[in-house]
C-alpha positions, 0 to 999 in steps of 0.5 A, a space after each residue: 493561470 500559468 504556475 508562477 514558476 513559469 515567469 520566473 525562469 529565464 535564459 542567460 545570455 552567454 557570459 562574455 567570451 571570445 569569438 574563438 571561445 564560443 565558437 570552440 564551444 558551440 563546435 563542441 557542444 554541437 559533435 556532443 549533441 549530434 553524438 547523444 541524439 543518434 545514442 539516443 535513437 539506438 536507445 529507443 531501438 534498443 525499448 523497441 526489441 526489447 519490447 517485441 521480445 517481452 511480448 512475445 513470451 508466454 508469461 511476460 513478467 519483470 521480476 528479478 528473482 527465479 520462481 516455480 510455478 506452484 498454482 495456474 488459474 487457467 486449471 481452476 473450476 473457474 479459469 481466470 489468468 492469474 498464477 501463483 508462484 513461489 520465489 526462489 532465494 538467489 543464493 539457494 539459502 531455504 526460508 525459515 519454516 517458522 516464520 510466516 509466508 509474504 504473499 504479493 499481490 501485483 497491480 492489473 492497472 494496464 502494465 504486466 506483472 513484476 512491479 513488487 519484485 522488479 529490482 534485489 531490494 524490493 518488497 520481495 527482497 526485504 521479506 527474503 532477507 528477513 527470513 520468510 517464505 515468498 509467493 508471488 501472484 501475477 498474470 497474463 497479458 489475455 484474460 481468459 474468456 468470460 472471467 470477472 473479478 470476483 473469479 480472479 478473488 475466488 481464485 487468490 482464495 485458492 492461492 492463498 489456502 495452498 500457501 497456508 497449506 504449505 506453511 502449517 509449522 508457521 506462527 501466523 497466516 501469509 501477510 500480503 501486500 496488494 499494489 496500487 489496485 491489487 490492493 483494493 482487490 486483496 481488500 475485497 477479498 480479506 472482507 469476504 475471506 478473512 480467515 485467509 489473511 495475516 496482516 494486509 499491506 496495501 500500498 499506494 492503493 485507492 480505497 476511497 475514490 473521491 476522496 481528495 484536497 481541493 487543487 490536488 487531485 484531478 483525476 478523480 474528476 475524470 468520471 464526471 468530464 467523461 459523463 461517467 462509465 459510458 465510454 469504458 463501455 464503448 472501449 471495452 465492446 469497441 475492443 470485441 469485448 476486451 478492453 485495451 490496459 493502454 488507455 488507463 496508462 495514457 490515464 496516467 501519463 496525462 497527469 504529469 505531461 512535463 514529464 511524459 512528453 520532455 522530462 523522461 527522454 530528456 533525462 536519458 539524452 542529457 545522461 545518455 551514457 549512464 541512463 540507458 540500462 535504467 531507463 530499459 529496464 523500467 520500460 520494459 515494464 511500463 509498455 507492457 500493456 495487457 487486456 482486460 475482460 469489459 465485463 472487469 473493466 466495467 466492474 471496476 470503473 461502476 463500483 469502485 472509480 465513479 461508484 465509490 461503493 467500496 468504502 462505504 460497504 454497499 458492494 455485494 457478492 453474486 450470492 448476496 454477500 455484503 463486502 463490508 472493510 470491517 470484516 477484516 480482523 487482521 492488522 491493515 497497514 496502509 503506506 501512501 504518499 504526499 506526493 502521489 498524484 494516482 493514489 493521494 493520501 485522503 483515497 489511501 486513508 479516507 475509507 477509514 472515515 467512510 467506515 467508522 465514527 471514532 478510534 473506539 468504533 475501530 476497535 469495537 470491530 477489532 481492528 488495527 489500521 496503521 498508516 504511514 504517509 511518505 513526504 516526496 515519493 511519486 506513486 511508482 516509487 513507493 513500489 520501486 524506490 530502493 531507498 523505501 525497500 530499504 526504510 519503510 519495507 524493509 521496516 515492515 517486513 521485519 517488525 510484521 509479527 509486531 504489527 499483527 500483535 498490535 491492540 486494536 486502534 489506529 496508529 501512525 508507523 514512524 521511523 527513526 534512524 537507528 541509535 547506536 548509544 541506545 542501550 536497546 539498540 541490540 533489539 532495533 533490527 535493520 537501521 531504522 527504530 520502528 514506533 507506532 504511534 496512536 491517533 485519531 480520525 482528526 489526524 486523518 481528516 487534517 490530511 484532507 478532506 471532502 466537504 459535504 457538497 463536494 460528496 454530493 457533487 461526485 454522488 450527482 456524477 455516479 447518478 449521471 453515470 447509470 443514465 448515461 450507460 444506460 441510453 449508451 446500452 439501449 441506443 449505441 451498444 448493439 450499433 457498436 457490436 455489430 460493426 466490431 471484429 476481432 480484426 478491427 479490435 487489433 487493429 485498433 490497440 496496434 494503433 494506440 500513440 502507446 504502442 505505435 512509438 515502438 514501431 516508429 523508433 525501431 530498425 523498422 522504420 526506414 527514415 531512421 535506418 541511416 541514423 543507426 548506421 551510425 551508433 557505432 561509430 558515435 560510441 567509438 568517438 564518443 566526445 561528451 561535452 563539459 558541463 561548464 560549455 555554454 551552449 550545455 548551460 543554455 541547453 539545460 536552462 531550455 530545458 527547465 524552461 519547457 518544463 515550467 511551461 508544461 507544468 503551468 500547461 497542467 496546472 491550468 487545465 487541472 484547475 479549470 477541469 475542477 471549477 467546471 465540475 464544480 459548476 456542472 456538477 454542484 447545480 442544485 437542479 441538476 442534482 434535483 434531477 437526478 434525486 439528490 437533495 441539499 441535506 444529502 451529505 456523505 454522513 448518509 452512507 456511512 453502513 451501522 452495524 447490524 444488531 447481530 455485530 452489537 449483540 456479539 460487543 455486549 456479550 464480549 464485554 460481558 465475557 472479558 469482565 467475567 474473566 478480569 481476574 483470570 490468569 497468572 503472572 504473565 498476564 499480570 505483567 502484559 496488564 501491567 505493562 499495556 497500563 503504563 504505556 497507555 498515556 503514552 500512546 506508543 508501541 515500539 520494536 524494542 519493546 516487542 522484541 524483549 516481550 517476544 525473548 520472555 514469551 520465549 523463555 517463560 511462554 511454555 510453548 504459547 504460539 504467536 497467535 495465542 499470544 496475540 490473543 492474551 495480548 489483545 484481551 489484556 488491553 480490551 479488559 483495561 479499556 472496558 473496566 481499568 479499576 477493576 483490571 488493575 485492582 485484580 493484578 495482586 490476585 493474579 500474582 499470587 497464583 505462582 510467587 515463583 513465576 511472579 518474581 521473574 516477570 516482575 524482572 521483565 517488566 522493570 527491564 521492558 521499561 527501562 528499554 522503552 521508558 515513561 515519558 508523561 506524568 500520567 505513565 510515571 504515575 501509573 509506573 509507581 502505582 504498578 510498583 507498589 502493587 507488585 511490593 505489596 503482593 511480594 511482602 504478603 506472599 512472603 508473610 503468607 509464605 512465612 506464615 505457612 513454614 511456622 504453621 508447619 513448623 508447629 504441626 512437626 514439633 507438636 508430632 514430636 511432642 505427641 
């Protein structure tokens, strides 16, 4: 059925107005409309030459910022397209060689390179700004002959240790940021390579491909509607062996077609005297279509879209290697959105599901997940919107050294505007107050979450799929070679609707060369119409109306989409065909951990209870401090940043990675034995009063910036306090007991 909304619109009739009125108006609002619907055309010109001249660059890209080229895959001992580069600051202002290096990793999902530095205020930009130097890792439209994708992963291996090779003065390995599908790739190669990486950003990328919520998520039906990866297979051998970027952007535009076939150019009409630049500039980098190698296109499409293998580590390197997500001992941050409709909340986030049975299982392997899901940003926007550069970003880029010191565990990043009454404000950098807050994998699966039968539904699709490619290889595939050329294959991409619209509304087509004629002088008379014209009103409530149908259109074919996959897909005897049964469920593929991954847990543990009385006053304090703030659940930026100012002052030269690791042991002792942990903090105090008394002001002062808020935490401040009254009035008895022992000795020399 329709959407509601549909129904509800309706068009209002003309208020009453004179004869003269309205026929004042409808001459008005006619010279108005003519005057927009030639701009309009020269506008599309205008995408069209643009267009033509992206394409015909060497090294087509959208970024704003000037950047050298420092690495080209093309001279690699396995050639691929890709480069890195380094960015240039704008203002020729040097990054602060301390501070560790953004790589950004640029999504190959059918568009060229760019998206993550296309405007000053970007995920480039907001790393600029915070000081640290900034790579970029992009590539051409052609992929060269014969590349697969683990060349590509090799190959940012390469890129990767040259920045580290850069940097040897800065705390802390490149943090990078994988966009959209750069972000599973920066994943793959983080658990093959995780000695590579600082903290990995990923944004707006799918992990977990048949996660979703019921009515929300269509697109990943599209593998089942399609019978599988037969038809990437047909694509790629139709394309001579490339496959054309254009259909995975159609994939895209098919998902909202209210604002694919009205919305997008009805906006730039109705504003057609502010819209234009805007609207350019992000065409340029929506029709920059490239090609990929079939062999990518199908790796991709078997084992991460249909297959869904990432997530439940049952991928495998050419030599063998298990590419398992549990691998990756950096902090993963992971920023996604309600409102995204290619990469949903639950394939951002459900990996985590996939991989582990509960928060302790994460941090048995060590790891920090954060996450953090926008409410009403659209996929493109979480990599374009200046407002999320300037909040979440912004956020990131400045607080990344927090974030990779974080214990092991799963938090939520929460961001709350800045208080200037706050008697911490000073250290909150940026406009917003950073927190992260601990959560469970219950708070993960409230977002959404696939029911047992719908995990065997999508396993019955990925089993259809190797049948399918299977009679497609065996029956089609030498038919389609044989009758494909290169000529033809061009010929074919030229004649995608993505690219003939550049050629249609372009000086070259002859029926709209009398209309061009005509720009200058429409711009020359421009006469836009008043807002409160009648026939404007009537143009505007067309258009809603348009768009009520077109969504109604699209939520009508997605619902029917699902229950026929449903029906299809959930027959007991299809999935008894194909080798399924009703107790197979997604708890199946969950990987265990191997005997060697228990063996090193039971021997860590040993290790740190062994060590639980280690270490002097500064260890004592973090102890302290992790105790209090454990009920409470929540680390914030002001906090970090007093705790970074004392590791400054009293840390005699302690590196952040250094740092981290105290910082990490001193949190896994109090969970693996509290008692003891805490009960030993006397004894470590002792081992420098001097030291003691100074951290001791610390410590008060961290609370007083962050505070207590449950009772437990109060209860654990007053434990903590008497500990540390208690360990000063006996050092000072021991102290005092030792200057009158001395005192005895001298007098009893003298006596003597």
């Amino acid at each position: 059925m329709p959407d509601s909304s549909v129904t509800n619109i309706s068009i209002t009739q003309p208020c009453a107005l004179s004869p003269f009125d309205l026929a004042h108006d409808a001459w008005e609002y006619s010279l108005d409309a003519w005057q927009r619907g030639v701009l309009l055309l020269d506008v599309l010109n205008q995408r069209s030459a643009r267009h033509r001249e992206h394409e015909s660059k060497s090294a087509p890209n959208v970024l704003k910022f000037a950047w050298e080229l420092e690495v080209d895959g093309r001279k690699l001992p396995k050639p691929v397209n890709y480069a890195l580069v380094r960015i240039m600051s704008p203002d020729g202002a040097r990054p602060d060689k301390y501070r560790r290096p953004f790589v950004v990793v640029d999504p190959r999902a059918g568009h060229g390179p760019g998206i993550g530095g296309f405007k000053p205020m970007s995920e480039i930009g907001v790393a600029m700004k915070a000081g640290h130097p900034c790579y970029f890792i992009g590539f051409l439209p052609q992929p060269v002959p014969g590349q697969t994708i683990e060349d590509v992963a090799r190959a940012e291996a390469i890129f990767l240790q040259h920045v580290i090779d850069l940097h040897p003065e800065a705390e802390g390995k490149p943090a990078v940021i994988g966009n959209c599908q750069a972000g599973w790739a920066v994943m793959m190669l983080a658990a093959a390579r995780p000695e590579l990486f600082g903290p990995i950003i990923i944004a707006g990328s799918p992990l977990s491909y048949w996660a979703g919520a019921s009515k929300q998520n269509p697109m990943r039906y599209t593998g089942g509607v399609l019978g599988g990866t037969w038809l990437t297979a047909f694509l790629g051998d139709a394309g001579n062996g490339k496959f054309d970027g254009a259909w995975l952007v159609s994939n895209f535009e098919n998902l909202n077609p209210a604002n694919t076939l009205w919305s997008k150019h009805y906006n730039l009409y109705a504003n057609i005297d502010t819209e234009a630049p805007r609207y350019l500039e992000f065409e340029q980098w929506w029709g920059g279509h490239v090609l990929l190698n079939a062999e990518e296109m199908q790796y991709i499409a078997d084992q991460l879209f249909v297959g869904n293998k990432l997530s439940s580590a049952q991928m495998t390197s050419s030599d063998g290697a298990r590419l398992d997500l549990r691998n990756i001992r950096t902090p993963i941050v992971v920023f996604c959105s309600k409102a995204d409709n290619i990469t949903p909340p639950q394939q951002a986030l459900d990996w985590i599901l996939d991989l582990y049975s509960s928060v302790d299982d994460i941090r048995a392997h060590g790891q920090t997940i954060v996450y953090s899901v926008h409410e009403s940003i659209g996929h493109l926007g979480i990599f374009v919107s200046g407002s999320v550069a300037k909040k979440e970003h912004d956020q990131f880029a400045s607080n990344i050294d927090l974030i990779d010191v974080l214990p092991p565990g799963l938090y939520e990043a929460v961001l709350t505007p800045k208080d200037l009454t706050d008697p911490a404000a000073e250290f909150v950098t940026g406009n917003y107050l950073l927190r992260f807050e601990e959560r469970n994998l219950d708070d993960i699966r409230a977002l959404g979450v696939n029911s047992e039968a719908d995990d065997r539904e999508f396993a019955t699709v990925a089993r259809i799929s190797e049948i399918n490619l299977g009679l497609y290889r065996t029956f089609m595939q030498p038919w389609v070679r044989a009758w494909t050329s290169e000529s033809a294959a061009e010929a074919m991409r030229k004649l995608h609707p993505l690219r003939m619209q550049y050629d249609i509304f372009s000086s070259a087509n002859p029926f709209l060369q009398p209309y061009f004629s005509m720009v200058e002088n429409s711009r020359n008379h421009r006469q836009p119409v008043s807002n409160d014209n009648t026939f404007w009103k009537l143009q505007q409530q067309w258009s809603d109306w348009i768009i009520g149908a077109l969504d109604g259109y699209r939520d009508s074919r997605d619902n029917a989409i699902e229950a026929w996959f449903h029906a299809v897909y959930g027959s007991p005897l299809l999935q008894a065909l194909v080798g399924l049964r009703a107790s197979d469920a997604k708890s199946s593929h969950r990987p265990g951990d191997d005997a060697m991954h228990r063996t090193l847990v039971v021997h860590k543990i040993s290790e740190l209870k062994s060590r639980i009385s280690e270490g002097d006053p500064r260890e004592a304090v973090i102890r302290a401090l992790l105790y209090i703030r454990m009920p409470d659940g929540v680390v914030d930026e002001r906090g970090f940043n007093l705790l970074r100012r004392m590791r400054e002052e009293t840390g005699k030269g302690l590196t952040l990675s250094t740092f981290k690791k105290l910082l990490r042991e001193q949190y896994l002792m109090l969970l693996i034995d509290e008692r003891s942990a805490v009960n030993a903090i006397p004894e470590m105090l002792a081992k420098n009063p001097d030291l003691a008394s100074r951290m001791k002001g610390k410590l008060d002062r961290m609370i007083e910036l962050v505070g207590v808020y449950s009772k437990d935490a109060r209860a654990r401040l007053e434990e903590i306090d008497a500990l540390f009254e208690n360990s000063e009035t006996r050092m000072l008895a021991e102290k005092a007991l030792g200057a009158n022992s001395t005192g005895q000795a001298v007098r009893s020399s003298k006596h003597h």
